[in-house]
C-alpha positions in Angstrom: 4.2 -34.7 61.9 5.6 -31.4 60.8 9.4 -31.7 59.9 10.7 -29.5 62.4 9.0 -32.1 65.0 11.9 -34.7 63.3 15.0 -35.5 66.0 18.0 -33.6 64.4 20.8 -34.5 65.3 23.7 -32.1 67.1 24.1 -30.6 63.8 20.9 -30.1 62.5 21.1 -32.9 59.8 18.9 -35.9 59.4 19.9 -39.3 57.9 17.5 -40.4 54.7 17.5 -43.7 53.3 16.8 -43.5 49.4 15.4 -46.5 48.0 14.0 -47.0 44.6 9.9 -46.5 45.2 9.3 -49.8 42.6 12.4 -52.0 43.2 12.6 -51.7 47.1 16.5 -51.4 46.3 18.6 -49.3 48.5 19.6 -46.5 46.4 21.3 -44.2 48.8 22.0 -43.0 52.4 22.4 -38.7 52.7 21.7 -36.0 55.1 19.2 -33.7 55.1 18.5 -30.6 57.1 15.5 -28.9 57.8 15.9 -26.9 54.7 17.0 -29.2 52.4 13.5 -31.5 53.7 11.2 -28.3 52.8 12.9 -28.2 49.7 12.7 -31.5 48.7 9.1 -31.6 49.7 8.3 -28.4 48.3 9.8 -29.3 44.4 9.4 -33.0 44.9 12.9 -34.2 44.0 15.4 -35.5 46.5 17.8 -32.2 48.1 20.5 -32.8 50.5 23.1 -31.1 52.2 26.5 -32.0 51.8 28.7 -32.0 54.9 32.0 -31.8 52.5 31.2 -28.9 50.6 28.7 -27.3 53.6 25.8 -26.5 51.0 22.5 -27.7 49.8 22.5 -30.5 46.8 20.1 -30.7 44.5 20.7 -34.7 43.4 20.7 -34.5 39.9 21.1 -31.0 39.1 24.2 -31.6 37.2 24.0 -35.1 35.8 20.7 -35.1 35.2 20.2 -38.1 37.6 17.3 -36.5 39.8 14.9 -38.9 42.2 11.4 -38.3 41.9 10.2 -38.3 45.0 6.9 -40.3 45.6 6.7 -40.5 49.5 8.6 -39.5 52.3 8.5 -41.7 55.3 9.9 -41.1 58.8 11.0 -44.1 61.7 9.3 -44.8 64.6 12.0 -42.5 66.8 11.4 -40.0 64.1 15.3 -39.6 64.1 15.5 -41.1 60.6 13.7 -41.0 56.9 13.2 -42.9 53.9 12.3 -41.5 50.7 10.7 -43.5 48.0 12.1 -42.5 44.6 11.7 -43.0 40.7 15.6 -42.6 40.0 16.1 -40.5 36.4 19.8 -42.9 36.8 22.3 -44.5 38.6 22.5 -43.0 42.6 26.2 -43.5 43.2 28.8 -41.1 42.2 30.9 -43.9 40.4 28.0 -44.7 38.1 26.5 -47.4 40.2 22.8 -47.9 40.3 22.9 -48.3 43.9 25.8 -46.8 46.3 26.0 -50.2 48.1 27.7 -52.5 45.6 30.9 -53.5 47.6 30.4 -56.2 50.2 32.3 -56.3 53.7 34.3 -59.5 54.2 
């Protein structure tokens, strides 16, 4: 599949899963769009693009908690992705390992 065959949504953005490639732990959930994808394919680290700010986002590039990417999977509706990481550190903005610490009651 070539990644402008993937099901954008209305925006042009793509939901990825990140989960931790050795774990299986949910790291992460983000947008991507088609040129955040070729770039994260293309240097082999996870890039997004941040609805708040409206710009691409290197993870990592400031705290020096990149992902490695080791695969890049799609779903069967090709409408959502799931890349397999090797995290440099903790995925959550807080300092969490994983973004999905807090439990709904």
């Amino acid at each position: 599949m070539d990644i402008l065959d993937l099901a954008y949504n209305a925006d042009g953005l793509i939901p990825c899963i990140v989960q931790d490639a050795d774990t299986l732990e949910v790291l992460m959930m983000a947008w991507m769009s088609e040129e955040s994808l070729a770039l994260t394919l293309e240097c082999g680290e996870t890039v997004f693009w941040s609805r708040s700010r409206q710009e691409l986002w290197h993870k990592g590039a400031t705290s020096g908690n990149v992902q490695k990417l080791r695969e890049l999977r799609y779903d069967c509706d090709a409408d959502t992705l799931l890349a397999l990481v090797h995290p440099a550190g903790p995925a959550c903005h807080t300092g969490a390992r994983s973004c999905f610490f807090r439990t709904l009651r």
